[in-house]
C-alpha positions as CSV (number, residue, x, y, z in Angstrom):
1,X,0.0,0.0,0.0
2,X,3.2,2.8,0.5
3,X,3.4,1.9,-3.5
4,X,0.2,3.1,-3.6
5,X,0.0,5.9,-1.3
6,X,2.9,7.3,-2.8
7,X,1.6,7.8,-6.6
8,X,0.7,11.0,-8.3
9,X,-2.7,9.9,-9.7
10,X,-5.3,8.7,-7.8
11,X,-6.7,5.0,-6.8
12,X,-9.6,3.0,-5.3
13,X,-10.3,-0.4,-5.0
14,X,-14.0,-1.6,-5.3
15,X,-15.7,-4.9,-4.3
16,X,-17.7,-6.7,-6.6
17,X,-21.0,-4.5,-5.3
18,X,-18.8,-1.0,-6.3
19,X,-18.7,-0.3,-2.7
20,X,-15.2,1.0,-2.1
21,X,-12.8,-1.0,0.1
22,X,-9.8,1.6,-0.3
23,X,-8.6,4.7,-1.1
24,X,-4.8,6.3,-1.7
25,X,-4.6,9.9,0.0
26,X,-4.4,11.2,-3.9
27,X,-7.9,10.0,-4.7
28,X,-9.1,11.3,-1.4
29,X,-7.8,14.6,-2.4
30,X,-9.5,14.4,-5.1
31,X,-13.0,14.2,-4.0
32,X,-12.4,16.1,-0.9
33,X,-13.1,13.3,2.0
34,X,-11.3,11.8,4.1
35,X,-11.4,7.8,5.0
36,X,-14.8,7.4,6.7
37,X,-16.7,9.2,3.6
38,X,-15.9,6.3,1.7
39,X,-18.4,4.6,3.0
40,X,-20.5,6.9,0.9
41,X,-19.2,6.0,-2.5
42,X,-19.8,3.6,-4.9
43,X,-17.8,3.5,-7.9
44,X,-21.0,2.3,-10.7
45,X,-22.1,6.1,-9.3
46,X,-19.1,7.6,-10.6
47,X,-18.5,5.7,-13.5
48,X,-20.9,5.1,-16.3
49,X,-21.9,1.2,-15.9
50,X,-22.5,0.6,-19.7
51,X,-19.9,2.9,-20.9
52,X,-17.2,1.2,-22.5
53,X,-14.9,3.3,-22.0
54,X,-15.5,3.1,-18.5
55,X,-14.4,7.3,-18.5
56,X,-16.3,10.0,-17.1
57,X,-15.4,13.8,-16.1
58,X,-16.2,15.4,-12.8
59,X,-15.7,18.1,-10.1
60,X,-14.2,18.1,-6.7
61,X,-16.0,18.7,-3.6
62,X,-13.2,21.0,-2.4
63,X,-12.5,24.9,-2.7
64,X,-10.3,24.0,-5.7
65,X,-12.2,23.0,-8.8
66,X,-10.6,20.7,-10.9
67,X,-11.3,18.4,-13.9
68,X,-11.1,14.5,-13.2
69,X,-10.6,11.4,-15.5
70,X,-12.1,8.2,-14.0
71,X,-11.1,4.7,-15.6
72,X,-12.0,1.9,-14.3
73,X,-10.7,-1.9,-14.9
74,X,-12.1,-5.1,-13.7
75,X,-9.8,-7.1,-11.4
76,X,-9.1,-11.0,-11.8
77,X,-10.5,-12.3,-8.3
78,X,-13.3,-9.6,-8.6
79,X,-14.2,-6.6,-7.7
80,X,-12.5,-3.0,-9.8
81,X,-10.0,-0.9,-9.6
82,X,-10.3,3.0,-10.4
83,X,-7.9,5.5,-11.5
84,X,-8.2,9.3,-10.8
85,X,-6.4,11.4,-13.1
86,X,-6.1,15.3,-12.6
87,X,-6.6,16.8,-16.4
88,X,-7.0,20.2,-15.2
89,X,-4.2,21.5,-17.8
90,X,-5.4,19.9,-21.1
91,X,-10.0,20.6,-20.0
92,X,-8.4,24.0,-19.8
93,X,-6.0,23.6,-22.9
94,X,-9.3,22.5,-25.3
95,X,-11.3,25.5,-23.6
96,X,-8.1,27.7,-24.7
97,X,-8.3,26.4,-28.6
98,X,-11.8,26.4,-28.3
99,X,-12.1,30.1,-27.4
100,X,-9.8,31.1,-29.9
101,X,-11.1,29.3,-32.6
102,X,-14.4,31.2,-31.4
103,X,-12.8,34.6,-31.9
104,X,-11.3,34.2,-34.9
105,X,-14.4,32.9,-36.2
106,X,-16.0,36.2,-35.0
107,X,-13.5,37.9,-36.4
108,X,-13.8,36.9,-39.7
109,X,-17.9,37.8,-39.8
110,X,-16.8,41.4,-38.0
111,X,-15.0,42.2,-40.6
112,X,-17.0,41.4,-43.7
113,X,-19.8,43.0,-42.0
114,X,-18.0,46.2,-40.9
115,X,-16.6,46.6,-44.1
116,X,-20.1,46.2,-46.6
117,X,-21.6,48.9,-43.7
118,X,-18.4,51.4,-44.2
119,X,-18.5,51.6,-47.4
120,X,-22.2,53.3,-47.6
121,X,-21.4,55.4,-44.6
122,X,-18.6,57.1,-46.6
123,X,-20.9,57.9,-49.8
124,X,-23.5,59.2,-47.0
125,X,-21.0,61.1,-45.6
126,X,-19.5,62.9,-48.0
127,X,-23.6,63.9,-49.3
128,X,-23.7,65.8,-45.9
129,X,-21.0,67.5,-46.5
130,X,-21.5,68.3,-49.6
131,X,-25.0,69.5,-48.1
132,X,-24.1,71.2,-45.5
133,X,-21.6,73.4,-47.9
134,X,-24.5,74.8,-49.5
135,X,-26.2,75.8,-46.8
136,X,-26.7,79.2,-45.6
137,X,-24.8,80.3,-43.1
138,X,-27.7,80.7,-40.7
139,X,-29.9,78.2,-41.9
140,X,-31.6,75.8,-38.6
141,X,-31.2,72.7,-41.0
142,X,-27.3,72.7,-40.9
143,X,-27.8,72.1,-37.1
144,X,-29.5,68.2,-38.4
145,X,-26.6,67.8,-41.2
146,X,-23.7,68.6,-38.8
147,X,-25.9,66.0,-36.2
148,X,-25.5,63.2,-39.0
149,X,-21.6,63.8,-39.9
150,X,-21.0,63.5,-36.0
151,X,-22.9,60.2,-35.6
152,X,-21.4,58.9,-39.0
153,X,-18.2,59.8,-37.4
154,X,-18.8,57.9,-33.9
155,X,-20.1,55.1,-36.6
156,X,-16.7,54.8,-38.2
157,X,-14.7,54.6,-34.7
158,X,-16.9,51.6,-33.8
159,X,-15.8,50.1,-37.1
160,X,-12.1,51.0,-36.5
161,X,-12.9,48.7,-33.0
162,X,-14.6,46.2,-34.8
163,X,-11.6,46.0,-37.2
164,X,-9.4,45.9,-34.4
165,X,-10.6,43.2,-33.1
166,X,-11.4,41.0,-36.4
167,X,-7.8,41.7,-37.6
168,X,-5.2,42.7,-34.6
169,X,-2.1,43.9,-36.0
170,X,1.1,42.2,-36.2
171,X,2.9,42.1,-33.2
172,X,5.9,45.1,-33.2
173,X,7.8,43.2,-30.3
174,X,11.1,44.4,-28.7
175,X,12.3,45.4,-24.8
176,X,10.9,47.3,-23.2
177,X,9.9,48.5,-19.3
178,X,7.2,47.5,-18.3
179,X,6.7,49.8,-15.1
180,X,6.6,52.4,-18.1
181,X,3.7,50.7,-19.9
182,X,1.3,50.7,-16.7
183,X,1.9,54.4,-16.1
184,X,1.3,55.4,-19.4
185,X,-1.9,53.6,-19.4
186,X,-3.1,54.8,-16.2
187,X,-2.2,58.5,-16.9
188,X,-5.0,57.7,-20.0
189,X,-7.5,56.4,-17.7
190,X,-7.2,59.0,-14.7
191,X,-9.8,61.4,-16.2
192,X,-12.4,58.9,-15.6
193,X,-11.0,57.6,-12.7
194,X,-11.6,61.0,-11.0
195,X,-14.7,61.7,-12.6
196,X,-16.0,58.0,-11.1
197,X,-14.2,58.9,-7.7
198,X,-12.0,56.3,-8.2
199,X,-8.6,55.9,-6.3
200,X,-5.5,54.1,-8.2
201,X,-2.8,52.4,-6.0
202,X,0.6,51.6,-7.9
203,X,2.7,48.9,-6.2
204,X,6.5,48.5,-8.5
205,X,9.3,46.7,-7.3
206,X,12.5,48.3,-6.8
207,X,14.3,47.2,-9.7
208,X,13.5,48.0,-13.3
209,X,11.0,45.0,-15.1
210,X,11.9,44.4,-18.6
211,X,10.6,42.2,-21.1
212,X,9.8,41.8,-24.5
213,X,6.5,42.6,-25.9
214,X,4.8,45.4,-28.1
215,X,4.1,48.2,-26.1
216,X,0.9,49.8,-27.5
217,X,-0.7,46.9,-27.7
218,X,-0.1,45.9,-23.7
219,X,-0.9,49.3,-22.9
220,X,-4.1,48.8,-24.8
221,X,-4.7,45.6,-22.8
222,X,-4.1,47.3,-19.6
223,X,-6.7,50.4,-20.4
224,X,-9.6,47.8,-21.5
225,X,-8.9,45.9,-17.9
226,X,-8.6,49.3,-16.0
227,X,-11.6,51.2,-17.5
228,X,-13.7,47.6,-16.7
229,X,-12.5,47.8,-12.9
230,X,-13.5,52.3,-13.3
231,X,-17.0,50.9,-14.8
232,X,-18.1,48.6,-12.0
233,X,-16.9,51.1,-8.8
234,X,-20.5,52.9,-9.6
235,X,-20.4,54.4,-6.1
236,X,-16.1,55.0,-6.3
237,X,-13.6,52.7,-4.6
238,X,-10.0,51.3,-5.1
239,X,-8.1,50.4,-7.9
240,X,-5.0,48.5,-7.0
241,X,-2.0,47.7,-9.2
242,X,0.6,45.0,-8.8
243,X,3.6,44.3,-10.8
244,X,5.7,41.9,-9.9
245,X,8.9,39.9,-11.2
246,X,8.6,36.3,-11.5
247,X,12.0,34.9,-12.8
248,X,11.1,34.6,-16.5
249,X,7.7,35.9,-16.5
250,X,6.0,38.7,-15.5
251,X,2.5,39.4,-13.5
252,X,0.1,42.5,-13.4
253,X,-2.2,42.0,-10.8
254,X,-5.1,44.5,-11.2
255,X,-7.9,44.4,-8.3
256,X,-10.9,46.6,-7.8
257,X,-13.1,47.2,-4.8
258,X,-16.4,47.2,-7.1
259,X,-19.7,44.9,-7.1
260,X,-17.8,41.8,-8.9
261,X,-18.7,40.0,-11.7
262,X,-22.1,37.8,-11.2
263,X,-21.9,34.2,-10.9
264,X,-23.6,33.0,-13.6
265,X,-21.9,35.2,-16.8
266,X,-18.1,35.1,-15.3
267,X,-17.7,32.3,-17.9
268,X,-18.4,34.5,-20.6
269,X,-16.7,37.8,-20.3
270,X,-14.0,37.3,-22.8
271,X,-16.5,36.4,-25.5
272,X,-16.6,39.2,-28.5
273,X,-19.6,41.1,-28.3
274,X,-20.6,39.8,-24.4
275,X,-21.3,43.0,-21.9
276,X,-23.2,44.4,-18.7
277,X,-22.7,47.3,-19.6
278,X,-25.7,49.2,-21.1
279,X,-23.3,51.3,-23.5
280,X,-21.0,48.9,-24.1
281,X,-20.0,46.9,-27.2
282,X,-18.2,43.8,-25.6
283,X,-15.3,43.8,-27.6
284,X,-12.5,45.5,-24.8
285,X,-11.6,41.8,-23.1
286,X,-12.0,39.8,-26.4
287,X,-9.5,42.2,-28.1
288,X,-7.3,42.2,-24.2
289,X,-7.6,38.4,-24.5
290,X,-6.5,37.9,-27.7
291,X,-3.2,40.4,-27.8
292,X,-2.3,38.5,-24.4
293,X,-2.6,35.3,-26.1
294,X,-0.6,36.6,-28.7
295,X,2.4,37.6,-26.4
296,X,2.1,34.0,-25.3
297,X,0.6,35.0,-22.1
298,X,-2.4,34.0,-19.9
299,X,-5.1,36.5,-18.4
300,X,-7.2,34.8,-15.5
301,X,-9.5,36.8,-13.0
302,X,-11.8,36.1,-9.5
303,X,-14.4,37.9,-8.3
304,X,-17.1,38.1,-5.5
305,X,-19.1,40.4,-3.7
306,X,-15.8,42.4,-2.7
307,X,-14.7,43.2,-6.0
308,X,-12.7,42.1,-9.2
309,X,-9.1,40.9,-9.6
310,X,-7.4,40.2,-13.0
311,X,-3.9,38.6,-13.4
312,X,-2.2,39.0,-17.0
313,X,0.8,36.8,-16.2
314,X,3.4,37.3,-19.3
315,X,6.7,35.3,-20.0
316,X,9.4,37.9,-20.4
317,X,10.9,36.4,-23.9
318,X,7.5,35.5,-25.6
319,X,7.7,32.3,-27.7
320,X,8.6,33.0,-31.2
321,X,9.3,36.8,-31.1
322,X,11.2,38.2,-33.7
């Protein structure tokens, strides 16, 4: 049994009923008992009876939520043995592909459709104009044409967002501080910080954080996740940034003191076109997402009652940089 007690992956041993006879302290981990709750379990509950593949995917009852692979075997005197095996990395690796698949997909319709509406609103456009050119000076109607040109103009910046986001721009990667980066973005968001009573901590560490990335488009990231943390402080609060050195990669750390992010749509809020927000498009995380991805990087968040945290964790020599 040490054999056993000392392996990575989980085990059990079942009689010939299912009922299970023992337990390694991996697979106990796993489902989050301890030694008397087996007397609870029954492996034809865990595992699909008629499946022959004998595999199924589940939960643990513990604080941390992983993915678990269950195969079981039949043993030669009777009874089963079953095999717990944490696939936490590769559930989240088919999530990853999935996603992006998902984007680009998106992408692709954003941008046919952005460009067959662009191409009208330029000929409407430049009628206005032309409009509003002969109109007298002191005519009330060039008060309705100057109305259009603006909205045709706040029309076109949405497309420029939608084209951002259905074809990001090559990656213009080279050294660069990264302590610099967060303070640029910040000084761009600290009108609306003000204006939504908003107060924004800076933690650095002492010495100088340098890796290689493109630097407008992680400041662009780093707006989109601080204007979202601005957005949900309705009544004012904190914004808190963390940067800190982690050998070879990099973490920003970005927590807010808002309402957090409810339940039941956190697994949605890097999807294109997905917002709370009753003015908002839902394209400022897809478009953070994908430049993080592209940087070879991972952006994770939590949230509750308390507030919002987002982590953009970023290897300091991204994989195939040029």
């Amino acid at each position: 049994m040490e054999i056993l007690e000392a392996l990575p992956t989980g085990v059990m041993l079942a009689d010939s009923s299912g009922s299970v006879v023992y337990a390694n302290g991996t697979a106990l981990g796993y489902l989050g008992i301890d030694e008397k709750g087996l007397e609870d379990i029954n492996v034809d509950g865990l595992t699909e009876r008629d499946s022959a593949r004998k595999e199924t995917l589940m939960r643990t009852r513990g604080n941390d939520r992983i993915t678990i692979r269950l195969s079981q075997a039949p043993l030669a005197g009777g009874g089963s043995v079953v095999f717990l095996t944490d696939i936490s990395e590769i559930h989240q690796l088919q999530k990853e592909i999935l996603k992006m698949d998902k984007l680009a997909s998106v992408g692709e319709l954003t941008s046919g459709i952005a460009h067959e509406i662009r191409n009208p609103l330029a000929g409407i456009k430049t009628t206005a104009q032309a409009l509003n050119e002969e109109l007298p000076p002191n005519d009330h109607r060039k008060a309705y044409v100057s109305r259009i040109i603006m909205e045709i103009d706040r029309l076109n910046k949405l497309l420029l967002t939608f084209f951002d986001f259905a074809r990001p721009r090559e990656l213009s990667i080279h050294s660069c501080d990264l302590k610099k980066i967060i303070e640029n973005a910040v000084y761009m968001i600290k009108d609306s910080a003000r204006e939504s009573r908003v107060q924004v901590i800076e933690f650095y560490p002492p010495k100088k954080v340098q890796l290689r990335a493109d630097p407008s488009l992680m400041q662009q990231v780093l707006m989109n996740i601080f204007l979202n943390a601005i957005q949900a402080m309705d009544s004012g609060g904190r914004m808190e940034i963390h940067l800190n050195d982690r050998d070879d990669h990099v973490e920003i750390t970005v927590a807010d003191t808002g309402k957090g992010i409810p339940e039941n749509v956190r697994g949605r809020i890097f999807d294109p076109f997905f917002t709370t927000k009753p003015k908002g498009i839902g394209l400022g995380l897809s478009i953070s997402y994908r430049i993080v991805k592209m940087h070879s990087g991972i952006i994770t968040f939590v949230s509750g009652p308390g507030g919002t945290t987002f982590v953009v964790t970023l290897p300091k020599d991204p994989v195939g940089a040029g």
